[in-house]
N, CA, C and O atoms as a GROMACS GRO file, in nm:
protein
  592
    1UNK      N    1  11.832   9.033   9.568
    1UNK     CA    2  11.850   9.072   9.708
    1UNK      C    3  11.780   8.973   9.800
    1UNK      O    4  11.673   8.919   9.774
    2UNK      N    5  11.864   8.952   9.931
    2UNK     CA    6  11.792   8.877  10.018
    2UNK      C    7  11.655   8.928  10.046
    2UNK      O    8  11.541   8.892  10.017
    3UNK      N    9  11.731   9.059  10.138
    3UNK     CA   10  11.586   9.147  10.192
    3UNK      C   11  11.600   9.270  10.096
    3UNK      O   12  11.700   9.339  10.076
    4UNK      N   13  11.431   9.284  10.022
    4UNK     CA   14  11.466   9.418  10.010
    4UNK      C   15  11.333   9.494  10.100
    4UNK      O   16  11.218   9.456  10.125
    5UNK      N   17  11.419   9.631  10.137
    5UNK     CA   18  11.345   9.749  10.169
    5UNK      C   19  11.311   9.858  10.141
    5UNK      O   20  11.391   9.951  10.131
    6UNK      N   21  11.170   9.869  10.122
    6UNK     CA   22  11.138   9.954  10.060
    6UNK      C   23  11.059  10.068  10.186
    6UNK      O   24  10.980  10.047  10.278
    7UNK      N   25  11.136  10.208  10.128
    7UNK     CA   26  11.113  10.335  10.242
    7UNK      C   27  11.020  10.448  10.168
    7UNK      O   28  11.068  10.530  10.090
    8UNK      N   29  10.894  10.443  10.201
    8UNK     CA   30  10.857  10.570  10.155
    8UNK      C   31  10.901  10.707  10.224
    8UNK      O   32  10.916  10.724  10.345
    9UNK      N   33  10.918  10.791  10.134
    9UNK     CA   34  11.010  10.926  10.216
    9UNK      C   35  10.978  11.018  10.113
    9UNK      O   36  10.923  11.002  10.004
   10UNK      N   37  11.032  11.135  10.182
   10UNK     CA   38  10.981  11.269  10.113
   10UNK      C   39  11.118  11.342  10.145
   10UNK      O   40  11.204  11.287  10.214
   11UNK      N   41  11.136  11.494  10.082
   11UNK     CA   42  11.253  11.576  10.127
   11UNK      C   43  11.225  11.659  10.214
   11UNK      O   44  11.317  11.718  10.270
   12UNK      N   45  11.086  11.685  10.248
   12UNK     CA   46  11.034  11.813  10.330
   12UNK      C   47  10.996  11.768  10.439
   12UNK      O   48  10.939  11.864  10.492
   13UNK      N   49  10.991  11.676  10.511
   13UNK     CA   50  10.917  11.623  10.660
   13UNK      C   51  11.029  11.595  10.702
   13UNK      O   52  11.107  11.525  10.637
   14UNK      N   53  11.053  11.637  10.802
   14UNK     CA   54  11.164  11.635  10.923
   14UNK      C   55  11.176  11.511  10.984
   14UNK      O   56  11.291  11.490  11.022
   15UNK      N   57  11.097  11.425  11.006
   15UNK     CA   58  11.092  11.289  11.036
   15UNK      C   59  11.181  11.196  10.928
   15UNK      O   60  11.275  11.120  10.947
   16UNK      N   61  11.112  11.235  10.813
   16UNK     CA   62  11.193  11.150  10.686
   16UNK      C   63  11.345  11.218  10.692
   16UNK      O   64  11.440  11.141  10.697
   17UNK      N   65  11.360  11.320  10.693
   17UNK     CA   66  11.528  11.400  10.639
   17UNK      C   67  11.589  11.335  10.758
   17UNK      O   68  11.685  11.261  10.739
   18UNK      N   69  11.543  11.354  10.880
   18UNK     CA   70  11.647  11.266  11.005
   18UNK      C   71  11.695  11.122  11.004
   18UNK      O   72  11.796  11.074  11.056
   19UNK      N   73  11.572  11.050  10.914
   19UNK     CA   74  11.649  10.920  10.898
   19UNK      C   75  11.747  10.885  10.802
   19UNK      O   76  11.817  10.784  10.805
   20UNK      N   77  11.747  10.987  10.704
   20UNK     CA   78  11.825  10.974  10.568
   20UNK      C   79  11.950  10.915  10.622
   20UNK      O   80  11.970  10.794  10.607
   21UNK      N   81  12.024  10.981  10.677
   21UNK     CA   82  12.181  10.949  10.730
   21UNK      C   83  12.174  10.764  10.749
   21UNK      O   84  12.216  10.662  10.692
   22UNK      N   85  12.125  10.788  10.821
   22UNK     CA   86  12.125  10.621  10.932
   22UNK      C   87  12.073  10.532  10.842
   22UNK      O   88  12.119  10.418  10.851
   23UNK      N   89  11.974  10.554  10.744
   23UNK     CA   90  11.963  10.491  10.603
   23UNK      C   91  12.069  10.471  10.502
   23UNK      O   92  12.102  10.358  10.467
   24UNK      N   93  12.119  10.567  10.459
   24UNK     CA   94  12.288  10.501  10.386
   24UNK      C   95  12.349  10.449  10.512
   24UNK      O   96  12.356  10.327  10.498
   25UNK      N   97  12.381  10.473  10.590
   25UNK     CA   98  12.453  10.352  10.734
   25UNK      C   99  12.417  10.216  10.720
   25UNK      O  100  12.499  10.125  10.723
   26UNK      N  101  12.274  10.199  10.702
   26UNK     CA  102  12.240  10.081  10.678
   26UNK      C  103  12.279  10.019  10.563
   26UNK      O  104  12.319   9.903  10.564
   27UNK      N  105  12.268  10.099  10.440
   27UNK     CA  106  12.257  10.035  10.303
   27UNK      C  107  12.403   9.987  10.329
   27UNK      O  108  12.426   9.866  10.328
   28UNK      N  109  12.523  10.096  10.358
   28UNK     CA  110  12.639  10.061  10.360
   28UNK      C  111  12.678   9.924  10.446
   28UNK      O  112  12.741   9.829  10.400
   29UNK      N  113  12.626   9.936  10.581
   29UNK     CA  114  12.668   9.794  10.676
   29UNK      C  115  12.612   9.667  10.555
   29UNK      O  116  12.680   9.569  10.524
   30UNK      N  117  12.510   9.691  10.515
   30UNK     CA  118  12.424   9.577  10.477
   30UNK      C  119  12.421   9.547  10.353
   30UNK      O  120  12.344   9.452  10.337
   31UNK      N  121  12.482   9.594  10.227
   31UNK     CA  122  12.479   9.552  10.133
   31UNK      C  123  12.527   9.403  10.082
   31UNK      O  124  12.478   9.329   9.997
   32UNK      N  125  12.656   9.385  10.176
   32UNK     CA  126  12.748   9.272  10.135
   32UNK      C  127  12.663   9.156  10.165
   32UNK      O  128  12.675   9.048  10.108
   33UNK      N  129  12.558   9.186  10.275
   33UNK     CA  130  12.495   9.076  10.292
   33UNK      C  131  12.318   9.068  10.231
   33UNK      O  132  12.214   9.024  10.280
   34UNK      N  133  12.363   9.149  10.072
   34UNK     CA  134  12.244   9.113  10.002
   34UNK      C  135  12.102   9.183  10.017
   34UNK      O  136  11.995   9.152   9.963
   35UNK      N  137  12.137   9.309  10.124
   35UNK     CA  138  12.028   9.387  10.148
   35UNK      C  139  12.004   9.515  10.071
   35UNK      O  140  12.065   9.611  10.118
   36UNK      N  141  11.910   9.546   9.935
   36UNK     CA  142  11.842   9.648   9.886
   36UNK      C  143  11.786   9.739   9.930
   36UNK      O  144  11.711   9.700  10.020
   37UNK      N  145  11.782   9.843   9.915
   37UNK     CA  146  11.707   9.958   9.951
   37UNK      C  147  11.643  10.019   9.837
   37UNK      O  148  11.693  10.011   9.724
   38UNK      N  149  11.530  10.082   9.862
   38UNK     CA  150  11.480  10.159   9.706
   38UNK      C  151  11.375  10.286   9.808
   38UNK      O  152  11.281  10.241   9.874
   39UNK      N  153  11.397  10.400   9.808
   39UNK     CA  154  11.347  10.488   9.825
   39UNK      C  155  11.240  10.564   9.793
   39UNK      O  156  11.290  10.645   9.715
   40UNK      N  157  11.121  10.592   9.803
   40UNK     CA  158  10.972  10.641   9.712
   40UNK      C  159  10.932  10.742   9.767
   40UNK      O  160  10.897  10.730   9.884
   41UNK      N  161  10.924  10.868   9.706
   41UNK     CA  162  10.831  10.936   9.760
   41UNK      C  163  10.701  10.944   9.667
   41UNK      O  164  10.677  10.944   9.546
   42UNK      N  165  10.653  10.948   9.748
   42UNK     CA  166  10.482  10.960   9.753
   42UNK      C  167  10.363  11.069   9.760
   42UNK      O  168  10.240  11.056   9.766
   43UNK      N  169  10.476  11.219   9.758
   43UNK     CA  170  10.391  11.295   9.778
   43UNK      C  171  10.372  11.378   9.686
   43UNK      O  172  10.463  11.402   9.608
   44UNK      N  173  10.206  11.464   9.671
   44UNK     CA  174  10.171  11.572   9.528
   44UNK      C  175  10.262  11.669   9.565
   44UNK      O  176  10.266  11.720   9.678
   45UNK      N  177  10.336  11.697   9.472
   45UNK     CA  178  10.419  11.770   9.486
   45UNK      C  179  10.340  11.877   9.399
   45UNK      O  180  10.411  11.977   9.414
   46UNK      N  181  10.254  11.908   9.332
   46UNK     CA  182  10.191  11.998   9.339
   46UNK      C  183  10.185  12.097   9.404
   46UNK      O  184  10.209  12.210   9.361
   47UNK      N  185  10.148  12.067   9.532
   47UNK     CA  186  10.087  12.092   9.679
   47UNK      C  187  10.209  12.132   9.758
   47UNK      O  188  10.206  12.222   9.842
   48UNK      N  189  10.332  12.054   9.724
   48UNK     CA  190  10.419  12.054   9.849
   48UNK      C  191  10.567  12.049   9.722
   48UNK      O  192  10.626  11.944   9.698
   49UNK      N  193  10.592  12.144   9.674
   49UNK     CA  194  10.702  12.154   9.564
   49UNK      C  195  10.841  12.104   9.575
   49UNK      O  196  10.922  12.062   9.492
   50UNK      N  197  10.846  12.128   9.744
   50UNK     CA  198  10.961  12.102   9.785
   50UNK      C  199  10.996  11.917   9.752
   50UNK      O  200  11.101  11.854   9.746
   51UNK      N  201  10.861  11.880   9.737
   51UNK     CA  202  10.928  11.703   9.682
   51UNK      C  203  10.863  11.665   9.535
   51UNK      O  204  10.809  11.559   9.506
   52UNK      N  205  10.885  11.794   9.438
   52UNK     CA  206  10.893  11.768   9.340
   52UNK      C  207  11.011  11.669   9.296
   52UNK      O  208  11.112  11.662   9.365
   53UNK      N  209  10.993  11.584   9.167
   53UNK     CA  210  11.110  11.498   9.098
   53UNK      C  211  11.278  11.557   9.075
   53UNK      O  212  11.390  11.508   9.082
   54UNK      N  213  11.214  11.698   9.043
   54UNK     CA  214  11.346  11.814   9.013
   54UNK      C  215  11.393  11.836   9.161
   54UNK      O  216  11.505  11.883   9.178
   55UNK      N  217  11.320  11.808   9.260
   55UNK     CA  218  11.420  11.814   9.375
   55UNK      C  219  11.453  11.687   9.463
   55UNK      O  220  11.518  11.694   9.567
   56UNK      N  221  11.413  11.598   9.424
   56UNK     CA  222  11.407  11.469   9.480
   56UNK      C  223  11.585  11.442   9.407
   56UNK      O  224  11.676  11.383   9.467
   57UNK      N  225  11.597  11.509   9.254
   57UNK     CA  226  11.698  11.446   9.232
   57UNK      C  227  11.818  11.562   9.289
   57UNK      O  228  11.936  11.526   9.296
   58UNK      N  229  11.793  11.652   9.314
   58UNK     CA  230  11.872  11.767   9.416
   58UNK      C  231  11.911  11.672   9.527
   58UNK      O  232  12.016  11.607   9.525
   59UNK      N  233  11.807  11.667   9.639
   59UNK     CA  234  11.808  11.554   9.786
   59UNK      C  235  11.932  11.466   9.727
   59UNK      O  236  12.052  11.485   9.748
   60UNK      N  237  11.866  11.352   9.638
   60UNK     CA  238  11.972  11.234   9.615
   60UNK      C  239  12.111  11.294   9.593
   60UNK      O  240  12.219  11.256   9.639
   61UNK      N  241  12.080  11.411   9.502
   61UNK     CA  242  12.258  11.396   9.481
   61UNK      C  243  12.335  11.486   9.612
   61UNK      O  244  12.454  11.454   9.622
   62UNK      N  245  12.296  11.573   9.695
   62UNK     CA  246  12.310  11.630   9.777
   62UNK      C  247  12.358  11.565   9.934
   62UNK      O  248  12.445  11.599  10.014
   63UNK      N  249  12.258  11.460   9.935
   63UNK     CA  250  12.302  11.368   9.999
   63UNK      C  251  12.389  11.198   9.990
   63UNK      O  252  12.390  11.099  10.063
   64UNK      N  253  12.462  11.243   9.841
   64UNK     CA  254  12.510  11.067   9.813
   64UNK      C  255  12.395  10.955   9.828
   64UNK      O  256  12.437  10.848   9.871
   65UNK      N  257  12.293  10.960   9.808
   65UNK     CA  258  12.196  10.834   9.833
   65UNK      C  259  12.264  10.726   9.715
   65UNK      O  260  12.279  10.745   9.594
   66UNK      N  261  12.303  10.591   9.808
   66UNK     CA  262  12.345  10.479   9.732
   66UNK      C  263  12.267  10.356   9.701
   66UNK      O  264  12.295  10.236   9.698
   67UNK      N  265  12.119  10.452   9.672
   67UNK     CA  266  12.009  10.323   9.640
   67UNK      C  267  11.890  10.432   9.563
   67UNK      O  268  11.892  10.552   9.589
   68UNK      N  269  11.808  10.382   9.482
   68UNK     CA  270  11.745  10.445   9.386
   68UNK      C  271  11.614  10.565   9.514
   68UNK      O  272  11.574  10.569   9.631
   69UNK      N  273  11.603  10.627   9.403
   69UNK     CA  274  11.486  10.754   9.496
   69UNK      C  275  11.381  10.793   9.402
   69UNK      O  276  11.387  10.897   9.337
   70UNK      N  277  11.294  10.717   9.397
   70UNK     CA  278  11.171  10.694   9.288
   70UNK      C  279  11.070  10.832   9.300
   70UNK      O  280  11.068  10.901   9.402
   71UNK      N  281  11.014  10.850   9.217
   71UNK     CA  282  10.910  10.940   9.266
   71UNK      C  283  10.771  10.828   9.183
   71UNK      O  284  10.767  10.767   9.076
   72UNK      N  285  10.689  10.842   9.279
   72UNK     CA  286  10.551  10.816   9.288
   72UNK      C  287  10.418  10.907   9.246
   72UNK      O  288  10.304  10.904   9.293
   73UNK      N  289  10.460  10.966   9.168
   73UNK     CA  290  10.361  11.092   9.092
   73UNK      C  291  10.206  11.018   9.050
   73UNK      O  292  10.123  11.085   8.988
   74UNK      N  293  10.180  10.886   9.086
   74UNK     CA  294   9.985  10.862   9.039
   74UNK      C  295   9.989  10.825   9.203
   74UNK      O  296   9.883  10.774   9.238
   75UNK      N  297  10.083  10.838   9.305
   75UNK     CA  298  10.070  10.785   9.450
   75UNK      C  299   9.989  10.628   9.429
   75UNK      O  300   9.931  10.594   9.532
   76UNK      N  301   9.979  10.553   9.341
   76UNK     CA  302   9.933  10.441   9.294
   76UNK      C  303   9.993  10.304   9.420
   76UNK      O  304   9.931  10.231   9.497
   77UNK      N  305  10.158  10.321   9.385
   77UNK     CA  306  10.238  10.235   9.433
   77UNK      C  307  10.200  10.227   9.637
   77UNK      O  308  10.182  10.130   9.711
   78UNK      N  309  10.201  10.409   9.667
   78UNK     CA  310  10.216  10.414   9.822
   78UNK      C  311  10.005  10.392   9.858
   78UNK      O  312   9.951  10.393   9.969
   79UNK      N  313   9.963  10.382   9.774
   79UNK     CA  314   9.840  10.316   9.769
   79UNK      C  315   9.823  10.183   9.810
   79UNK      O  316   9.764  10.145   9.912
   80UNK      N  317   9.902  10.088   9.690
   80UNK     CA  318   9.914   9.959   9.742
   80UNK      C  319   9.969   9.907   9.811
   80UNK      O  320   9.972   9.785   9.828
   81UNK      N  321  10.024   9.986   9.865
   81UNK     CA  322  10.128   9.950  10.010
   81UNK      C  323  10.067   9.987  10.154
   81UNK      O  324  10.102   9.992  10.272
   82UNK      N  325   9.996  10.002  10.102
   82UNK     CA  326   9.882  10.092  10.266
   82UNK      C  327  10.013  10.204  10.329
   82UNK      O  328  10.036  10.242  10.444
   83UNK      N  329  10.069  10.230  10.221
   83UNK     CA  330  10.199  10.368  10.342
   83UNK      C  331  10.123  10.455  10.409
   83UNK      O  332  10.021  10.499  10.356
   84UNK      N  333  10.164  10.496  10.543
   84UNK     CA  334  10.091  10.578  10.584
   84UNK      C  335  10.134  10.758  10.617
   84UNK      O  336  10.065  10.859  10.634
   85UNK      N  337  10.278  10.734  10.615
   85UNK     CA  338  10.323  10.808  10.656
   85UNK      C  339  10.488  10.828  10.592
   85UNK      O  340  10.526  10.735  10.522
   86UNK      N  341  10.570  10.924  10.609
   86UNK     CA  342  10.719  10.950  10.575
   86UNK      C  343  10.806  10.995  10.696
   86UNK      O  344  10.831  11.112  10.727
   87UNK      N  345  10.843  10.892  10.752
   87UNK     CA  346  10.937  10.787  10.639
   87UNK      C  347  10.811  10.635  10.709
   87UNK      O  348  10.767  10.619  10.823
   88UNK      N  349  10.792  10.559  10.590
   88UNK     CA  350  10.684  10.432  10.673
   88UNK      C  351  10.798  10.351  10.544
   88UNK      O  352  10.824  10.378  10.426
   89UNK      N  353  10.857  10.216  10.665
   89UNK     CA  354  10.936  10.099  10.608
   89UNK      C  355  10.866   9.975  10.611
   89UNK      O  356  10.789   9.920  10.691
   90UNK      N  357  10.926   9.940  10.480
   90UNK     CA  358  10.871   9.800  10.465
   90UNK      C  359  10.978   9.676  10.413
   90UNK      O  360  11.059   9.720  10.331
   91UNK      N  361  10.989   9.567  10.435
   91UNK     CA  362  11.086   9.452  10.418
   91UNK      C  363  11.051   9.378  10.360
   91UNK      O  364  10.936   9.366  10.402
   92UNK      N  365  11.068   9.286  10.259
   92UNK     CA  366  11.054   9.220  10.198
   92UNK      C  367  11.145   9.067  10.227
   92UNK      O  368  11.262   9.093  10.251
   93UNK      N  369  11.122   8.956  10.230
   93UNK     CA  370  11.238   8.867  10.225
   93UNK      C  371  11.224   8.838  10.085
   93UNK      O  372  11.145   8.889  10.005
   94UNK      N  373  11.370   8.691  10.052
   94UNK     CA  374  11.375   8.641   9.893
   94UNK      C  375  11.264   8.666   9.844
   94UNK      O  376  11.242   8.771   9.784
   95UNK      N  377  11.161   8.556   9.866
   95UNK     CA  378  11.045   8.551   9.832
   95UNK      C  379  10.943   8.702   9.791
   95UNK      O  380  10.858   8.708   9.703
   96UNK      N  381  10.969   8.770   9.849
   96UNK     CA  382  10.890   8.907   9.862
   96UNK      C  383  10.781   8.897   9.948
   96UNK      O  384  10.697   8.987   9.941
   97UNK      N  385  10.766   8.821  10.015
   97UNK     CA  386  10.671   8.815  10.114
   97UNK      C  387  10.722   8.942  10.240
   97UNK      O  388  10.813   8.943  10.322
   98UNK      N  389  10.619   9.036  10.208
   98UNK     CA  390  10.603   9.080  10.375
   98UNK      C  391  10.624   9.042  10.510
   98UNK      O  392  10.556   8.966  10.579
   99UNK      N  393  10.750   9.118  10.547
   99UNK     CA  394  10.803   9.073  10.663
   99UNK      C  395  10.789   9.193  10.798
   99UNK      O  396  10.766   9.159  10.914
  100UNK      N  397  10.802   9.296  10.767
  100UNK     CA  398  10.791   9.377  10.841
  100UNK      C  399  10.748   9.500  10.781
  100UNK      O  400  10.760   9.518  10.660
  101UNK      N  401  10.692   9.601  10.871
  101UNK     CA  402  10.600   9.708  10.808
  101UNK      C  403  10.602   9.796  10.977
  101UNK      O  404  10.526   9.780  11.073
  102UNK      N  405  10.712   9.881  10.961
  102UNK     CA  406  10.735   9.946  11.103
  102UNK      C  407  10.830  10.102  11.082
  102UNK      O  408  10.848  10.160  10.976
  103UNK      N  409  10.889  10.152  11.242
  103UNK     CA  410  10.967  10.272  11.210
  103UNK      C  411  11.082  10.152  11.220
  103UNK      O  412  11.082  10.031  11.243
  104UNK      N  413  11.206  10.287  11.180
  104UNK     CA  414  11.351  10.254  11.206
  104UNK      C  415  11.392  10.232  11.293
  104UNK      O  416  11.453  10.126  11.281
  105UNK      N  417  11.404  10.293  11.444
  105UNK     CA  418  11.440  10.310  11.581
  105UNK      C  419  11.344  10.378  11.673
  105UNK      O  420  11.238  10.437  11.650
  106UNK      N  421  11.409  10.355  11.781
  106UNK     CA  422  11.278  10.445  11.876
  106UNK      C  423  11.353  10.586  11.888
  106UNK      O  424  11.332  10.612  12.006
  107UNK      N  425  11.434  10.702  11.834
  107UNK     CA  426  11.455  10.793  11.846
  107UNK      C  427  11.515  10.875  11.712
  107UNK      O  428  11.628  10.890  11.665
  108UNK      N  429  11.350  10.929  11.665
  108UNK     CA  430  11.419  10.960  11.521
  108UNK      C  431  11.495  11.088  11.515
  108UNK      O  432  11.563  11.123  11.419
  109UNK      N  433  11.474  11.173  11.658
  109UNK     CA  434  11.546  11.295  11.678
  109UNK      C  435  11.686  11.269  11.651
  109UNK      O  436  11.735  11.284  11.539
  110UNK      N  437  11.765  11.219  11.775
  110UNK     CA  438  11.876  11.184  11.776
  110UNK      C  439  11.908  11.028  11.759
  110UNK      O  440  11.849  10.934  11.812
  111UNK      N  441  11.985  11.025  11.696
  111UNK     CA  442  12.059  10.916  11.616
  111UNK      C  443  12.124  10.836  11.760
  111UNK      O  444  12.125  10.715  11.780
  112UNK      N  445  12.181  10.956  11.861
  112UNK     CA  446  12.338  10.894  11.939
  112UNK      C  447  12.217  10.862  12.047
  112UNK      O  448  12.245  10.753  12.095
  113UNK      N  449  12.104  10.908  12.101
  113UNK     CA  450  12.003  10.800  12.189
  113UNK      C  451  11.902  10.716  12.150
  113UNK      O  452  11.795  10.693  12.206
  114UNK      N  453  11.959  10.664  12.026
  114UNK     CA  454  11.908  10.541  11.992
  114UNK      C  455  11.905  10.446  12.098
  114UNK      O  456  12.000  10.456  12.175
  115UNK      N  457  11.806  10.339  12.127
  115UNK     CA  458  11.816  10.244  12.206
  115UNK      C  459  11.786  10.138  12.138
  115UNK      O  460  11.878  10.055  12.130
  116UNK      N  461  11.688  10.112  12.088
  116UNK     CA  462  11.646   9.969  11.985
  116UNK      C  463  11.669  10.012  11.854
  116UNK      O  464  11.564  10.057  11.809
  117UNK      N  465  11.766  10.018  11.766
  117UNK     CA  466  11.733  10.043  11.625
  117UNK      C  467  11.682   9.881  11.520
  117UNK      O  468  11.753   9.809  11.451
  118UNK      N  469  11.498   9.874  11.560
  118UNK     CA  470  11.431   9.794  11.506
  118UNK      C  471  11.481   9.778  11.324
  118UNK      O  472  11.458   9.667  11.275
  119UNK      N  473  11.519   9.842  11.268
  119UNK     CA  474  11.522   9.756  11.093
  119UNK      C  475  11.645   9.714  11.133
  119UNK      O  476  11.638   9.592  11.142
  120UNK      N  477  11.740   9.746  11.158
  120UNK     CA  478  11.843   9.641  11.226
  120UNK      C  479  11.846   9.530  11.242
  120UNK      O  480  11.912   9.450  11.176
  121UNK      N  481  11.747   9.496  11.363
  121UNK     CA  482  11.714   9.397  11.449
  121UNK      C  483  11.633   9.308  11.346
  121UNK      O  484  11.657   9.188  11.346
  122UNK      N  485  11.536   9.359  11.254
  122UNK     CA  486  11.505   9.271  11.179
  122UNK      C  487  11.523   9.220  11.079
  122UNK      O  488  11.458   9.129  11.028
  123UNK      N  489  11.695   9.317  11.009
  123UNK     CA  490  11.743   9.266  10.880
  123UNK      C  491  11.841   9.122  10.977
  123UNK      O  492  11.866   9.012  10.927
  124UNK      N  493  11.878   9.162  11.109
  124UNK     CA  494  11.966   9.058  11.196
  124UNK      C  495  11.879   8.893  11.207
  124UNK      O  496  11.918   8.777  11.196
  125UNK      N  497  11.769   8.946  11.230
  125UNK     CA  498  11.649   8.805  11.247
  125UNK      C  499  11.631   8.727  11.088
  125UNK      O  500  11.633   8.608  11.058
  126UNK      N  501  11.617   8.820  11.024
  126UNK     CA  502  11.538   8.753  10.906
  126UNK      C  503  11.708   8.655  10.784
  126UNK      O  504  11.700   8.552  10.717
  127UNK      N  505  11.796   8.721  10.798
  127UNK     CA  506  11.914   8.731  10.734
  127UNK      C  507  11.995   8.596  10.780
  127UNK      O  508  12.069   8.527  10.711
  128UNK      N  509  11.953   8.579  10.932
  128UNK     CA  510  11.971   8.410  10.990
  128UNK      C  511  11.888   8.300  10.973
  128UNK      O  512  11.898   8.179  10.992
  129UNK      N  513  11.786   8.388  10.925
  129UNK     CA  514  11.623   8.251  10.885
  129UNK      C  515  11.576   8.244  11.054
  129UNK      O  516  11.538   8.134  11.094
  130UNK      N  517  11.578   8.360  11.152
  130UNK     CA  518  11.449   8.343  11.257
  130UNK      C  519  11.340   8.477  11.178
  130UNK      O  520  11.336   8.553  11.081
  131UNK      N  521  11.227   8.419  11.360
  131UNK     CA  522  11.137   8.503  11.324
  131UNK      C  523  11.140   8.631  11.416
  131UNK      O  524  11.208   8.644  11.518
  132UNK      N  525  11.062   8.716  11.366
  132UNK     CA  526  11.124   8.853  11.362
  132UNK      C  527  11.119   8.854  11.556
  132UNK      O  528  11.018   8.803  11.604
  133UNK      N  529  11.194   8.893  11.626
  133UNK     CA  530  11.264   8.894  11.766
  133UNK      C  531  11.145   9.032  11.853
  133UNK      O  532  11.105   9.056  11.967
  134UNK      N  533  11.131   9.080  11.739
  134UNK     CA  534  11.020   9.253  11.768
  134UNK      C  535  10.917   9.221  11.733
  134UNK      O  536  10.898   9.129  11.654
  135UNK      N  537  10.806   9.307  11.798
  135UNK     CA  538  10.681   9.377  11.691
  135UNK      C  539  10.680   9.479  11.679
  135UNK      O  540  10.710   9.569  11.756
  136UNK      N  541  10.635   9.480  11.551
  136UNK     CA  542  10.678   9.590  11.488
  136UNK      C  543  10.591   9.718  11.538
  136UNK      O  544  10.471   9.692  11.535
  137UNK      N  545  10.618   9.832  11.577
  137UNK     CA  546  10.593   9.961  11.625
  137UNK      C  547  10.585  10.062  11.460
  137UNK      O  548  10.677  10.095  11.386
  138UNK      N  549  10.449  10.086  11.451
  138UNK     CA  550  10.426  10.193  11.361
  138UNK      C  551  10.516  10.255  11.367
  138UNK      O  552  10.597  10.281  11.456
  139UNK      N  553  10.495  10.294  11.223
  139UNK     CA  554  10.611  10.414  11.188
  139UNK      C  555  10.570  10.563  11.242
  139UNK      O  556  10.447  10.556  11.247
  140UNK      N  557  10.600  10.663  11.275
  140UNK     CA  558  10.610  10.810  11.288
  140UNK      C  559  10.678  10.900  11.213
  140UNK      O  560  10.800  10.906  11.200
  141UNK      N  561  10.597  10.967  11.166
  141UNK     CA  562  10.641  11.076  11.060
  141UNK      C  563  10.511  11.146  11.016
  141UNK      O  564  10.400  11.159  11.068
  142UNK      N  565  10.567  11.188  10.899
  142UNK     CA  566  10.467  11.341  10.801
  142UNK      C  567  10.393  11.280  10.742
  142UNK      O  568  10.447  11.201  10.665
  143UNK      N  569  10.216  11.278  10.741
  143UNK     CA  570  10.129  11.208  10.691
  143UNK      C  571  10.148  11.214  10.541
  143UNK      O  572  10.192  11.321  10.500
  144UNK      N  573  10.123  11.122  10.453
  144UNK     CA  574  10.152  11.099  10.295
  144UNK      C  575  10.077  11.267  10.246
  144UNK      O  576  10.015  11.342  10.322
  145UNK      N  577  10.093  11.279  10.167
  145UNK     CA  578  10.065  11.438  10.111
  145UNK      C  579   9.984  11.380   9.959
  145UNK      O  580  10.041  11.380   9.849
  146UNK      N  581   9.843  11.332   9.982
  146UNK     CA  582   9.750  11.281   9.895
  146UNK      C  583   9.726  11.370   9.858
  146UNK      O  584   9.723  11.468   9.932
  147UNK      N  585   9.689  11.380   9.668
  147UNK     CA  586   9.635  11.470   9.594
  147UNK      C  587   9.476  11.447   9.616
  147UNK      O  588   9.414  11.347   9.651
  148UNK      N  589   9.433  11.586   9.580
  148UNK     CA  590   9.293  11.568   9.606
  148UNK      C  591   9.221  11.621   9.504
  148UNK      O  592   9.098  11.616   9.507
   0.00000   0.00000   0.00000
């Protein structure tokens, strides 16, 4: 993959479930041009059942997800990623170098008053060989659900 992106997400935070849609939108616009997606959640599902593995694979198939939906059960991975939150995105170019580390758009409510949809804008920048056109704006969402 040119770019890949990697989304930490969960099934139970309302922030993460609103972007799901507009996430296959993307995978779909963007595949032909070499763009990956891989999905992680990150949270003890212990604690929060609803994003147990047994329902993570419910979510995926429920919603057609056309890119893998990992579960993160030692939260090891969303460790080394400094994730902070669900849904928190990250980009990768060829190389795997860190390119961006931001939200999706500025309106995770509604989809149709989107105004900047930022991973867009930066699969558009990076996919021509500029540099990224944005800065990147933290992500917003459901704080990671750390075991304790």
């Amino acid at each position: 993959a040119d770019l890949l992106t990697v989304v930490f997400t969960c099934n139970h935070c309302p922030y993460a479930k609103a972007c799901e849609d507009r996430l296959i939108d993307l995978q779909q616009r963007y595949k032909e041009r070499n763009v990956e997606f891989v999905l992680i959640n990150p949270n003890d599902a212990e604690n929060y059942p609803e994003d147990s593995f047994e329902n993570m694979k419910v979510r995926a198939e429920e919603k057609d997800f056309p890119f893998p939906y990992l579960f993160d059960e030692t939260q090891e991975v969303a460790k080394a990623y400094d994730a902070a939150c669900t849904p928190d995105i990250f980009v990768f170019d060829r190389e795997r170098k860190l390119r961006y580390n931001g939200r999706l758009d500025d309106n995770w409510q509604d989809p149709d008053k989107v105004t900047q949809n930022d991973l867009e804008m930066v699969f558009e920048d990076l996919l021509a060989g500029r540099d990224l056109s944005i800065d990147p704006v933290p992500s917003m969402g459901c704080s990671i659900k750390w075991k304790t």
